[in-house]
N, C-alpha and C positions, 0 to 999 in steps of 0.2 A: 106657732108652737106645734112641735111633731108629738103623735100619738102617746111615744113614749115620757112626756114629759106633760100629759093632759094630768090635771090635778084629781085626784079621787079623796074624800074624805073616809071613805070606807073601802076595804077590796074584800072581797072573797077570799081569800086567798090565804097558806098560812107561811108564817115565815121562819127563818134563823136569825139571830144574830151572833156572829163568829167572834168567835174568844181572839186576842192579839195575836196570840202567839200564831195562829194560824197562817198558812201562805198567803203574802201579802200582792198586790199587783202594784200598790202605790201607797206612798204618803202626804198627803195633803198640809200643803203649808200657806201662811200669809208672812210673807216676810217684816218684820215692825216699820211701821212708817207714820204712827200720830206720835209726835213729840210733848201732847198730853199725855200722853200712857208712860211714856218713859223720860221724866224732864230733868235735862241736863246728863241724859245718858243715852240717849235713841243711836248713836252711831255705835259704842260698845255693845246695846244690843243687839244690831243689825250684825256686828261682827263675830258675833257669838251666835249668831242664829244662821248665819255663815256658814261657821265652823260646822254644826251641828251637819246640817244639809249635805255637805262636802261627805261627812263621816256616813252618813246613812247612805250616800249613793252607793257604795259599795256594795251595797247587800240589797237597795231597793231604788225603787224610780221617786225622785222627789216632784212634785209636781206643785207647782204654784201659782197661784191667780195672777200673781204681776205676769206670769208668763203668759196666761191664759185673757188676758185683758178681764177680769173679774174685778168689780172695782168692791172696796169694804171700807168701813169706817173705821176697823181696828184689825188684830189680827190672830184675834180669839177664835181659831176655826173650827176646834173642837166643840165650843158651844154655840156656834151660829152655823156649821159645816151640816151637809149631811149624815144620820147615820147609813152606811153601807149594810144591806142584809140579804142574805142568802134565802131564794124560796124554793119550799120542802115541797112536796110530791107527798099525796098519801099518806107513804111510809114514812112520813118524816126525813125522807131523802133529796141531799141538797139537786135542787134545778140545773145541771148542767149548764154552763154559758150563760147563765138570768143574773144580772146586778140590780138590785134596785134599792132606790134611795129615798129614805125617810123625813120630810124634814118638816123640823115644826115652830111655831114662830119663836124668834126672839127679843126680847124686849130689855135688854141693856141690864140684866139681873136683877129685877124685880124694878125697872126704873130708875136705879139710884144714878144714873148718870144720864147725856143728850141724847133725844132717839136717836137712833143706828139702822136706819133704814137700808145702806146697802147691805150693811151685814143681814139681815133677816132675809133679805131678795136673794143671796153669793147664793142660797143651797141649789139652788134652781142652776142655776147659770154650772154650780160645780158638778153638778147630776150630768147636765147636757153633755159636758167635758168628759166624762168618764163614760159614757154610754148608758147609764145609766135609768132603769124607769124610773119614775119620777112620783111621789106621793107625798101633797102637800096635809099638815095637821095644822087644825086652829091650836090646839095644847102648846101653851108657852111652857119648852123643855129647854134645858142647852144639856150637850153631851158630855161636859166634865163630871154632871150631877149623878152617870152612870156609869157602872163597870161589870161583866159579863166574864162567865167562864165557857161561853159560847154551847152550853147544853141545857139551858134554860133557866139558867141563875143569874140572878140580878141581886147587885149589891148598890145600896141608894141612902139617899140622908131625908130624915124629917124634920131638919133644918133647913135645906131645900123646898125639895118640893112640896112640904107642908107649909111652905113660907107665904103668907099671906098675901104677898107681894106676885107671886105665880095662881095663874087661874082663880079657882073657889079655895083654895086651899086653906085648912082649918075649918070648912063646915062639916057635918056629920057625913058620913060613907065617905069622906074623898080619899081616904086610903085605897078605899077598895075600888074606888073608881079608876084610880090613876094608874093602881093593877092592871085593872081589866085592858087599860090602854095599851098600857106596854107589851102584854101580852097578845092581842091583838096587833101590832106593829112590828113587835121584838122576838117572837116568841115563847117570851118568858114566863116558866111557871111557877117560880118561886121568889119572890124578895125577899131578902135582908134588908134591914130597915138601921142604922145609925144613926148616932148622934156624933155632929163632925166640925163643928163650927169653932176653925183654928184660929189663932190670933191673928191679925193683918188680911184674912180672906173676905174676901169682901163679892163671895159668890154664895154666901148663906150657907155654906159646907159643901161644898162640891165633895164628891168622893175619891175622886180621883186625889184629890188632895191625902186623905185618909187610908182610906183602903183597897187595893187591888188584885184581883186573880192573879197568879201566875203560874198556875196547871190544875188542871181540876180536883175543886175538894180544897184546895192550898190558896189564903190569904195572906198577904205581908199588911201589916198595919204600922201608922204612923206610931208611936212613944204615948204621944198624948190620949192618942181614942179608947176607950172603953170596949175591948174585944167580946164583952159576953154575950151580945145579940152575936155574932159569928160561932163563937163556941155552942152557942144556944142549937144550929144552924147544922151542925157537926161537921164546920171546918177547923182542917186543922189551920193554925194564926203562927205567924211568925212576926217579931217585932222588930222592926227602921229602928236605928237610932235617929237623933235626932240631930237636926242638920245646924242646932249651934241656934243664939240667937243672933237675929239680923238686920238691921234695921237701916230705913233711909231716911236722909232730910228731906221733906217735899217741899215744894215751893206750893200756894194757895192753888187750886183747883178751878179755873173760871169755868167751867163745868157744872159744878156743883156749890147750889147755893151757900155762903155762907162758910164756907171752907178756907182753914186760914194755915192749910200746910201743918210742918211742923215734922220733927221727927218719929216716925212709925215700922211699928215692925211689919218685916218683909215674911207674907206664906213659902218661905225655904221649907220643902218638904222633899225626900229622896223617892216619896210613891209618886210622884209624877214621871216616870218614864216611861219613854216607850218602846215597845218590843218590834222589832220589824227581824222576820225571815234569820233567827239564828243569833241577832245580836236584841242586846236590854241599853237602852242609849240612858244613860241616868245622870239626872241632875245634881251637878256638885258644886259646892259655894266656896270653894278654901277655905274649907274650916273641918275638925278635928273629927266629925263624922262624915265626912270624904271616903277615907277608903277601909272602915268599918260598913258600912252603906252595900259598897263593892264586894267587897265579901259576903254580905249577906244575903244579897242576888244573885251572885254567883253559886254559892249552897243550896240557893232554893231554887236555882230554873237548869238543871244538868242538860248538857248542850248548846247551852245560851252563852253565849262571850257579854261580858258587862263592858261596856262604852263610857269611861267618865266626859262627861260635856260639862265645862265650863256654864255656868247661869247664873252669877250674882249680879249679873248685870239685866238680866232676862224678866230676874225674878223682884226687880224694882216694879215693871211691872203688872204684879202680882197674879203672878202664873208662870209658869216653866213650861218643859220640853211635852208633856201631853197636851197642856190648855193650847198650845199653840201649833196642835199636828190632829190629823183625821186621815184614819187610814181607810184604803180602799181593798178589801178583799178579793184573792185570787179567784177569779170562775173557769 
C-alpha cells in the first residue's frame, strides 16, 4: 500500500466537498452485471447504461471498474464509491493538485440484502485509480444518502441515516454526532435534514432520490417530499414533476429471506441526475413527465443543456443515473 492510500481514521486537516456542477475530471461508473439486481432485464440495462456513458463522453471522461479490473458485487457506485473532496488551505482555499478520497463502510443498506464485500473494499482500489489520497471511515455511509451545494451545505434524510439499521443511529446525540462527522470529512457546516422515504426505495430515503442542489441557495424537490425543512433552511425549492407511476413484476429474490416477488413499484424519480461539465444527464421513463422534467432543469440550471437518458430499464433496479455514477473533481 503506497503512502497515499495509508488508512487515517482521523486527519488534521480541513476539507471541501465540491457541489456537481463544478469542473469535473471524471465520472465513475459500474456497468450492471448481477442479474439479481435486474431479473429478466440485465441486458436492456447494460444497454441503456450504454447509451448514457457514450452521451457523457462528450463532455467528460467516463471511467469504469470493468476497465480498471475493480471487481464489485453490484453497481451502486454512488454508495459504495468514494466521496471525492477538495483540501482547503487556512483560507479556506481549495489545495491546488490534492484529490482525496473519503470512504466509508458499506453494508448492503442497512443489511437488507447478501454481504457486498467487494463493494465496501471498490473505494480503495477506485482512490488508487484516480491518484487519489486515501481516507478510510468505520461510519457505515453510502453517497446517494448526500447532496452538497459544495459551500458547506448538506442536504440529508432521517430516514437514512437515522435508520437503525446504520451505526448507533436513533440513540440520543446521534444527530449531532453524524454532524460532527461529516463536517470533519465534508466540510460541511450546515444540514438540512428530510423526510424522504419514496415508494419502492428500498435505500431508507436516499436524497438524492428527493432533493438536489442545482446552484447555490437553489433546490429542485421530488412532488412527494415535504419542502419546509428547505424553505425553513432559506432555500429557494422548485418542484420535479413526477415521473408517473411504475412498477415491475419481480420474480422471488433468493437473496432475501422469505421473498416471494410480486409486482412493485419502481423509485422513478427525475432528481436522480447528473451534472457533468455543462450538461444535466436526467432520467426519463416514457411517461408523461418526460419532458416537463426537462423543462424544468433547464429553467433552473442556465447554461446547463438537459440530456434525456432513457432508464426504465435502469430503474427496475431501483436506482438511476446518479445511484449508478460518482464523480471525480477537477484539481
Amino acid at each position: 500500500m503506497t503512502p497515499a492510500q495509508k488508512k487515517s481514521a482521523v486527519e488534521p486537516l480541513s476539507y471541501r466537498w465540491p457541489a456537481e456542477w463544478e469542473p469535473l475530471d471524471a465520472v465513475w461508473v459500474v456497468p450492471p452485471h448481477n442479474a439479481e439486481t435486474w431479473p429478466g432485464c440485465l441486458d436492456a440495462a447494460a444497454a441503456q447504461h450504454a447509451a448514457w456513458c457514450d452521451a457523457m463522453r462528450e463532455v467528460v471522461s467516463v471511467r469504469s471498474t470493468a476497465e480498471q479490473n475493480i471487481a464489485t458485487n453490484d453497481s451502486w457506485v454512488r454508495d459504495f464509491g468514494p466521496l471525492f473532496v477538495r483540501e482547503v488551505d487556512g483560507d479556506g482555499r481549495d489545495v491546488p493538485g490534492v484529490l482525496v478520497a473519503h470512504d466509508f463502510r458499506f453494508n448492503g443498506w442497512g443489511d437488507k440484502y447478501e454481504p457486498r464485500p467487494r463493494d465496501d473494499a471498490a473505494g480503495a482500489a477506485i482512490a488508487a485509480a484516480a491518484g487519489a489520497r486515501f481516507v478510510r471511515h468505520e461510519q457505515i455511509l453510502e453517497g446517494g444518502a448526500l447532496d452538497t451545494d459544495g459551500a458547506g451545505t448538506l442536504l440529508t434524510t432521517t430516514d437514512c441515516l437515522l435508520n437503525p439499521s446504520r451505526n448507533n443511529a436513533g440513540r440520543a446525540g446521534e444527530r449531532a454526532a453524524i454532524e460532527a462527522q461529516l463536517r470533519d470529512a465534508l466540510g460541511v457546516t450546515r444540514t438540512v435534514w428530510l423526510n424522504a422515504d419514496l415508494p419502492g426505495d428500498d435505500t431508507d430515503g436516499h436524497v438524492d432520490n428527493a432533493a438536489r442542489f442545482v446552484a447555490p441557495g437553489v433546490a429542485v424537490v421530488h412532488p412527494a417530499i415535504d419542502p419546509a425543512p428547505l424553505h425553513a433552511a432559506g432555500l429557494e425549492v422548485i418542484t420535479l414533476p413526477a415521473a408517473g407511476p411504475l412498477t415491475y413484476d419481480y420474480p422471488p429474490d433468493p437473496t432475501v429471506p422469505g421473498d416471494v416477488g410480486g409486482v412493485r413499484p419502481l423509485p422513478a424519480s427525475y432528481a436522480n441526475f447528473v451534472i457533468a461539465n455543462g450538461r444535466v444527464f436526467v432520467p426519463t421513463f416514457g411517461t408523461a413527465g418526460d419532458e416537463a422534467a426537462l423543462r424544468v432543469l433547464d429553467n433552473a440550471m442556465p447554461g446547463h443543456t438537459p440530456v434525456p437518458v432513457r432508464a426504465e430499464h435502469l430503474v427496475v433496479g431501483l436506482g438511476a443515473l446518479h445511484c449508478l455514477s460518482m464523480q471525480q473533481p477537477a484539481v
